[in-house]
C-alpha positions in Angstrom: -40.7 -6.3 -149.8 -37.9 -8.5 -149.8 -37.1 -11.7 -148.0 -39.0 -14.6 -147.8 -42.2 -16.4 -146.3 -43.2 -19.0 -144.2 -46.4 -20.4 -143.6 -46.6 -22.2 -140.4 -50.3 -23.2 -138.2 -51.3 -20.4 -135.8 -51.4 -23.1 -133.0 -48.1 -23.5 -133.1 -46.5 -19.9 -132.8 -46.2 -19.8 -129.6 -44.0 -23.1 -129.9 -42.0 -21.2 -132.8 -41.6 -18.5 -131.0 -40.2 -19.6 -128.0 -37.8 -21.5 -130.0 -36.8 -18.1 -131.8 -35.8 -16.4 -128.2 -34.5 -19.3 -126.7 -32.1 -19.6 -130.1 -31.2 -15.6 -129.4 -30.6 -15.9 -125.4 -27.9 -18.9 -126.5 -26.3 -16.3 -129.1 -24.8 -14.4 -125.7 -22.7 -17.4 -124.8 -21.0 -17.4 -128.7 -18.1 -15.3 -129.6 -19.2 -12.7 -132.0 -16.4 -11.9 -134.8 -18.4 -8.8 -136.1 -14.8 -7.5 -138.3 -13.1 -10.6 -139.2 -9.0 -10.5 -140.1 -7.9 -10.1 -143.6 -4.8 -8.8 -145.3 -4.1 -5.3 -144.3 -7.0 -5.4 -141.6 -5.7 -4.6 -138.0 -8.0 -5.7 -135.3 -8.8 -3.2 -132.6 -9.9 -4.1 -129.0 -13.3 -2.6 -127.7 -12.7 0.5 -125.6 -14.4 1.0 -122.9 -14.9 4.5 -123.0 -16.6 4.3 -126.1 -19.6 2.9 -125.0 -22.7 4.7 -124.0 -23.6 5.2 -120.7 -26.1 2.5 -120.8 -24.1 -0.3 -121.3 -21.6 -1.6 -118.8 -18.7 -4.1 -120.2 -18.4 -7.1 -117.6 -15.0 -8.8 -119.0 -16.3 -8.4 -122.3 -19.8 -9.4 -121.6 -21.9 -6.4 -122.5 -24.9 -5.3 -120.7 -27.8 -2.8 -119.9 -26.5 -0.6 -116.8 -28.4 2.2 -115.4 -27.1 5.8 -116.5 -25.1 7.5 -114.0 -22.1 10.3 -114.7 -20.6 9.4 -111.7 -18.7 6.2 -111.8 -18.9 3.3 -109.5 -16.5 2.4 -107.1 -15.6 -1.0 -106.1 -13.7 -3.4 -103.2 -12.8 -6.2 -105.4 -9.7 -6.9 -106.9 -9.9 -8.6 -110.7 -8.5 -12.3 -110.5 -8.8 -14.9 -112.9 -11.2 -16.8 -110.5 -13.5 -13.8 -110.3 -13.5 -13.2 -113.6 -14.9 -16.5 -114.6 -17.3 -15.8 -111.5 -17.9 -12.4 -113.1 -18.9 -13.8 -116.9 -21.0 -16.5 -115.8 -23.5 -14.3 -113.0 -23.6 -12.1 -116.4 -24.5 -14.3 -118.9 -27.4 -15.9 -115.8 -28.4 -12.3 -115.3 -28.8 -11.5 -118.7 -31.1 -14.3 -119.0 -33.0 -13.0 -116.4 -33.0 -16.6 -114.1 -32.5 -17.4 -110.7 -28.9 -18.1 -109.5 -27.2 -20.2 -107.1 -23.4 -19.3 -105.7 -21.5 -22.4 -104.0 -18.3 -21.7 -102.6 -15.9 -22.5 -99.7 -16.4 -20.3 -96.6 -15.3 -16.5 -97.3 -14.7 -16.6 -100.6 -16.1 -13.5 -101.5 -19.5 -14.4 -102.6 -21.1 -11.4 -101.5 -18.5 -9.1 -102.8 -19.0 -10.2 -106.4 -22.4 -9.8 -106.0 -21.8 -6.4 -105.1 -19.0 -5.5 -107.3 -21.5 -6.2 -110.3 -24.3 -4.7 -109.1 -22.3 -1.6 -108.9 -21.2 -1.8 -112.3 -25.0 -2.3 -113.8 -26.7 -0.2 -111.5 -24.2 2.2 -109.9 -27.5 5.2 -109.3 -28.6 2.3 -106.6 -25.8 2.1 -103.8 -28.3 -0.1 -102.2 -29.2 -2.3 -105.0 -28.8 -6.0 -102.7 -30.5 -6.7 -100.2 -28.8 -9.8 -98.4 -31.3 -12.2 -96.2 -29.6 -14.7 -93.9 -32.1 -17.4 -94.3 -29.6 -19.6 -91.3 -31.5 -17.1 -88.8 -34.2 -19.3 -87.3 -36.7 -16.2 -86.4 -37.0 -15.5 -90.2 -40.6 -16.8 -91.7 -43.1 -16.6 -94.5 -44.3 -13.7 -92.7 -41.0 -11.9 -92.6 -40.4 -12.6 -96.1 -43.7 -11.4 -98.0 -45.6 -9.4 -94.8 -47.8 -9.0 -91.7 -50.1 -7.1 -89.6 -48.8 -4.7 -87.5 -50.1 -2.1 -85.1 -50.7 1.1 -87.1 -49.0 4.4 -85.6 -51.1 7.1 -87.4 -54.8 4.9 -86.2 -54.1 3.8 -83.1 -55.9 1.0 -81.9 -56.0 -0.7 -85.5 -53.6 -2.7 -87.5 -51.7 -1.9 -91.0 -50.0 -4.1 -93.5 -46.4 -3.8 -93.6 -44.8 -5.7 -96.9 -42.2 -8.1 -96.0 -38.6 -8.5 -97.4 -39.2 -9.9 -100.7 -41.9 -8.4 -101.5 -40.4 -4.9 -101.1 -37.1 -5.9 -103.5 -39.7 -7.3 -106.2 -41.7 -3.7 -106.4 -38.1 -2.0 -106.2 -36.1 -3.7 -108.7 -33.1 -5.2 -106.3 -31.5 -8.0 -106.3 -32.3 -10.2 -103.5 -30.0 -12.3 -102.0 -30.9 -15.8 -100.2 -27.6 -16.1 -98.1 -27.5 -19.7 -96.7 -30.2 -20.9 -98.6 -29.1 -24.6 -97.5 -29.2 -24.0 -94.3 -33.3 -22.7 -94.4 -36.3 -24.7 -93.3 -38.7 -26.0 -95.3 -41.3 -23.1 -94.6 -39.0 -20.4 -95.8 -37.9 -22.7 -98.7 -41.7 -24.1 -99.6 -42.6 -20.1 -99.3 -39.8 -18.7 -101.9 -40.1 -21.7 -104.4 -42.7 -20.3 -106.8 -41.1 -17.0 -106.9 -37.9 -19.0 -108.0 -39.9 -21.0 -110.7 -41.5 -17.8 -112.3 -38.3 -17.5 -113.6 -37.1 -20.7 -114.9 -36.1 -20.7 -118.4 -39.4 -22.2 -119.5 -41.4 -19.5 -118.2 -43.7 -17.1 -120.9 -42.0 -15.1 -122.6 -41.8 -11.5 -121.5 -43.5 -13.0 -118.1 -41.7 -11.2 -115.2 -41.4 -12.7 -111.3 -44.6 -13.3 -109.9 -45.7 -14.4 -106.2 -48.9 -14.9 -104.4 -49.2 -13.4 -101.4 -52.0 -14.8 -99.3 -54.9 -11.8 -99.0 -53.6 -9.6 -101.1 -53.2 -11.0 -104.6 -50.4 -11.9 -107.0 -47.3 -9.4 -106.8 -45.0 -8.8 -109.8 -41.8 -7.5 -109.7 -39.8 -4.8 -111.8 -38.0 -5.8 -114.6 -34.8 -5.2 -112.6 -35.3 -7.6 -110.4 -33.0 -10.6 -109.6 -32.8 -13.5 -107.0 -29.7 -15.2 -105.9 -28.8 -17.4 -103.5 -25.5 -19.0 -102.1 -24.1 -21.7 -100.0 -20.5 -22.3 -98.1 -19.4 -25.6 -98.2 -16.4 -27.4 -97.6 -15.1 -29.1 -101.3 -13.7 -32.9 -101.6 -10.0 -33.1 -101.8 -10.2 -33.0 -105.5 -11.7 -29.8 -105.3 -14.7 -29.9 -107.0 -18.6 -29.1 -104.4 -20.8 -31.2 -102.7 -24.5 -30.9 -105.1 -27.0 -28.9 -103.4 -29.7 -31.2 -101.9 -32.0 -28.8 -100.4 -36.1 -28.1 -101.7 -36.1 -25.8 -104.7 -32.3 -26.4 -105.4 -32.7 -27.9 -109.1 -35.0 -24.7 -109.9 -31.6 -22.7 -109.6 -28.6 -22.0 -112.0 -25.1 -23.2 -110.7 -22.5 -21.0 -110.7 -19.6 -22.8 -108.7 -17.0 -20.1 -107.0 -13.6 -21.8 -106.2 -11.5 -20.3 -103.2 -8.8 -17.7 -104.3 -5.5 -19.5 -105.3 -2.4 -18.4 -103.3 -1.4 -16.7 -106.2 -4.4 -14.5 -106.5 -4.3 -14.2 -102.7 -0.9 -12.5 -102.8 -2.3 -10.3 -105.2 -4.8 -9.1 -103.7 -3.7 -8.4 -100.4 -0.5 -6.8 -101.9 -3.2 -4.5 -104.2 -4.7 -3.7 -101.3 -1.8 -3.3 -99.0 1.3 -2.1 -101.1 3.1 -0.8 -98.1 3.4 -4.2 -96.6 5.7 -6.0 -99.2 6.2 -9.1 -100.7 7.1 -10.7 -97.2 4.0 -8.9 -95.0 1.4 -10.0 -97.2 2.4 -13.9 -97.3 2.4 -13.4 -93.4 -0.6 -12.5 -93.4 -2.0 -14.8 -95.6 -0.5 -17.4 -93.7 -2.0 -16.1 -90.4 -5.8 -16.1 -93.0 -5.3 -19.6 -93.5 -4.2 -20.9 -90.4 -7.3 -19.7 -89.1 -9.8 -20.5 -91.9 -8.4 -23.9 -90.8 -9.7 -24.4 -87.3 
């Protein structure tokens, strides 16, 4: 058999072994030169419709999608800004870890969200399921379950999964929209289902969560867990860091606002019959009031 050998203690595998994955999850963020130039060698461009059905090309990211023959459909308009947005949720996604979006206000946070999920899973038109975690009647009881009168034994009480623990069984992505602006409850409750998948975790361990009385839940392989936050950026543009319980346990994926230039586009994209002059006006009007 050809090759070679290595003898290394069986203690220490595991160690080896976790070094060997984490070595091929940082191969996705190299550029891969499988047919390198040479004299007489023209280099052709990957075409899309050349890939099987099971793999999706996000800006020349590839990944698993779900097979469907019809294809997706989507809202957003390509920029250079989501782009960027685009590759980096991919490469986090691939990696299977938990993600958190900072942007300013209406930035389209939840469209890109959208717009990929579509792409990777377009069988699912209901692949997100969005929380708003700034609502002050959601709890831990909201999120994973509760009791609830039972209409086929009346008189007796059922349990009726919450939230979370639905999009874990399902697959979906869940969503944790204003996770900064959460108590500590709803954070405390969440934070070890976003540290079953740090980077650290076992490998081939997927999202896990106890739920009091009824036992440690695992989720499908499909599942993901975002979360965002809107805040205003300093005058040199860059964020304010995320200060709130569980926030280091997350990926950063920072989403500037849409230039002017990209603005124009899209709303003339959208809007063709408007011109040139209609859709500055209208941006114009946008930021005026995004300003109050």
């Amino acid at each position: 058999m050809e090759g070679y050998g290595r003898k290394i203690d069986g203690w220490l595998l595991p160690a080896f072994e976790e070094i060997r994955i984490k070595k091929l999850r940082d191969s996705v963020l190299e550029p891969q030169d499988f047919y390198p130039k040479s004299d007489g060698n023209v280099q052709e461009s990957l075409i899309v419709e050349q890939l099987t059905p099971r793999v999706a090309d996000v800006h020349g990211i590839l990944m698993p999608k779900d097979p469907n023959p019809i294809p997706s459909t989507s809202r957003l308009i390509p920029t250079q800004t989501s782009i960027k947005v685009l590759c980096s949720l991919a490469v986090h996604l691939h990696r299977r870890l938990p993600v958190l979006i900072s942007s300013p206000p209406s930035s389209g946070k939840s469209l890109i969200l959208e717009h990929l999920a579509g792409l990777l899973h377009p069988a699912s038109p209901h692949q997100v399921i969005s929380v708003h975690l700034s609502d002050t009647s959601i709890d831990a009881k909201s999120l994973l379950g509760s009791y609830i009168s039972s209409t086929k034994r009346p008189g007796t009480f059922e349990w009726q999964e919450g939230v979370v623990v639905r999009a874990m069984r399902r697959g979906l992505w869940l969503v944790l929209e204003d996770v900064d602006r959460a108590g500590s409850e709803v954070l405390g409750t969440l934070l070890p289902l976003v540290e079953s998948l740090s980077l650290h975790r076992p490998i081939g361990q997927p999202a896990h969560l106890e739920v009091p009385g009824h036992g440690k839940v695992e989720a499908a392989e499909t599942f993901a867990i975002f979360a965002t936050r809107s805040v205003v950026p300093f005058p040199d543009g860059t964020l304010p860091s995320a200060s709130f319980l569980g926030a280091n346990k997350y990926s950063h994926v920072d989403m500037p606002a849409p230039s002017e230039e990209e603005l124009l586009s899209i709303v003339s994209s959208k809007f063709p019959s408007l011109g040139i002059a209609g859709a500055k006006a209208i941006i114009r009007g946008w930021s005026d009031a995004r300003a109050l």
